[in-house]
C-alpha angles and dihedrals in degrees: 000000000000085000092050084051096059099037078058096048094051093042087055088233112175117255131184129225128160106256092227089190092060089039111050103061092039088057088040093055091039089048087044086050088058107050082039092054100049087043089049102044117032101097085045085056088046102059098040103032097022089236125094092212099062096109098030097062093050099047079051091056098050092046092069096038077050100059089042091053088050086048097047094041085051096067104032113100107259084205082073095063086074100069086041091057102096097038093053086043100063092032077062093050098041087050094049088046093050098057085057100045118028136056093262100068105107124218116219121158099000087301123106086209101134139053117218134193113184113307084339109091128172140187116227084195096064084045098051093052103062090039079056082054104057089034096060088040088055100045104041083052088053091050110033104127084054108041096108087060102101092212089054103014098048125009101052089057091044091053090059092043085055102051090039088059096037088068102042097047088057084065085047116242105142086168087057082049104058091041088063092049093047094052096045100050083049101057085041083052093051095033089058110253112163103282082220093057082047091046095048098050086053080059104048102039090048090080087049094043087047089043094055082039092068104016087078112063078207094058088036089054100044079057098058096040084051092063109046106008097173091057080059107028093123088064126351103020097046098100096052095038086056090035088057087029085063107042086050086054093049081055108177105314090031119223094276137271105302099019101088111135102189095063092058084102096297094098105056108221100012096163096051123023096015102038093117085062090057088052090047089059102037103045092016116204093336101065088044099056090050085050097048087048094049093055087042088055092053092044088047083046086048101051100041089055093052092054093045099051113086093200103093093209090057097048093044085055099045089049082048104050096038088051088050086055102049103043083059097058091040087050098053098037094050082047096052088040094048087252091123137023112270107286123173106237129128129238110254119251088349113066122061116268131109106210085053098050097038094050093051103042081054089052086054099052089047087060100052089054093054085050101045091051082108083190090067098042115111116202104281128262116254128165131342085347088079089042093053091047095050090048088050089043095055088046097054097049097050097058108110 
């Protein structure tokens, strides 16, 4: 056996373990959503199902469809993802078209973003961004001796980007928009597109982006609302003033699991949106800051895989799908803490929803799987060694 191990090793075989560094955190925020959502929703579920258990049972449910997606993701070859780009690519744009277009798309809040088909209901946001992902990480890989060619490095990603946004901001979800533009000027930036082509589409798409801000009295008034939320706490500013009213509450030891008082029908959404607010009030600072250290350990794992990976499609792919990842959490938690103006998006791992927790539980499997290719793996950065590779990286990008 021993013998077998070490043939394998030499041969540079793949092999599978579980990153328990990378898996841990993920299985303790999905086990805190859990308990959260149930504290959070049940007299939500009361009221509209007549059992206090509604949410809590489905979130169950995907929680375990969750775990056998990240196991099965684990140990499917990410190498595979490639021939499945452009498939994945037009099912996302087909989804995004036909909830425009046909009868299934589903209306909640003023916005046409789900489809729903009797009590099942997804999101072809959540979807099109990881099909984004995998496509960026393909075709950088493809191109990379030419990315910082503005005809093959830059416009042909741009021009995805674009019809990708063309068809979500007719639903409308601005906040799913800018995600998009942030990660993929982020892969661009890694994957070494001229850091002037980069500069000048944040130029020119500052006047558009301003443009959509104030064109909608909805957006214009979330602004507003954003700046100064007390001056509007009767309308606009409600959501932010209960969200802060509720992590002041949960003060540093917060008021206990279950005894919550803004999500008694004061926080909309609290189950969902808002979720981190709940946690806020019920384990005050101290839950927060163990929250905010488990989905840093799973940025720092991400990362640290994708710099350790020599296959280019892999890294690409592990720096996509951990940025995805992260923007989300930085966009919900600077929502529910009146960092940002009110946005729609889900906590990762942590708020109810099925599309949102599938889809990243099968972003985390996939990159186990890209850190466990122990053919792909280099020797890993210690030191000043990482410091001197980020320096030279930075350098490197910033030479017009």
């Amino acid at each position: 056996m021993t013998e077998k191990k070490q043939n394998s090793r030499k041969t540079g075989e793949q092999s599978f373990y579980y990153d328990v560094r990378l898996l841990f955190p993920v299985l303790f925020l999905v086990g805190i959503g859990i308990v959260m959502v149930y504290s959070s929703s049940s007299a939500l579920a009361f009221k509209k199902f007549g059992t206090e258990y509604y949410f809590l049972k489905k979130q169950m449910l995907f929680a375990l469809l969750g775990i056998v997606v990240l196991i099965i993701c684990s140990r499917f070859p990410y190498r595979f993802f490639r021939s499945l780009t452009y498939p994945l690519l037009i099912l996302a744009l087909i989804f995004l078209a036909a909830i425009l277009i046909t009868e299934l798309g589903y209306s909640a809040g003023g916005a046409k973003r789900w489809f729903r088909l009797g009590s099942f209901s997804f999101q072809p946001s959540e979807f099109a961004r990881f099909a984004l992902v995998i496509y960026l990480a393909y075709s950088m890989n493809k191109k990379k001796e030419m990315l910082k060619d503005f005809y093959v490095g830059f416009m042909p990603h741009i021009m995805i980007l674009f019809i990708f946004t063309a068809l979500i901001i007719f639903q409308p979800d601005f906040g799913s928009v800018i995600i998009l533009g942030v990660l993929t000027w982020v892969m661009l930036f890694v994957g070494g597109v001229r850091i002037w082509h980069l500069i000048a589409s944040l130029v020119l798409i500052t006047p558009i982006a301003y443009f959509f801000m104030v064109s909608a009295d909805y957006r214009l008034k979330r602004i507003m609302s954003f700046l100064n939320p007390w001056q509007y706490s009767a309308n606009d500013g409600y959501q932010i003033v209960h969200s802060l009213m509720a992590f002041g509450t949960g003060g540093i030891w917060g008021t206990g699991i279950g005894k919550g008082y803004q999500k008694l029908f004061y926080l909309p959404e609290p189950h969902t949106d808002f979720i981190f607010s709940v946690v806020g009030e019920e384990l005050g600072l101290w839950g927060v800051l163990i929250i905010l250290g488990l989905y840093i350990l799973i940025f720092w794992r991400g990362i640290f895989i994708a710099g350790n990976c020599k296959d280019s499609f892999g890294s690409f792919l592990a720096i996509g799908l951990t940025t995805a990842i992260g923007l989300q959490v930085c966009v919900n938690m600077g929502v529910a803490l009146g960092l940002l103006p009110t946005k729609g998006l889900t906590l990762p791992f942590l708020s109810y929803g099925g599309t949102s927790l599938l889809l990243n539980m099968a972003s985390i499997g996939i990159l186990m799987n890209i850190g466990t290719a122990k053919k792909t793996l280099k020797k890993p950065i210690k030191g000043d060694a990482l410091v001197k590779s980020v320096k030279t990286t930075f350098q490197e990008r910033f030479t017009f």
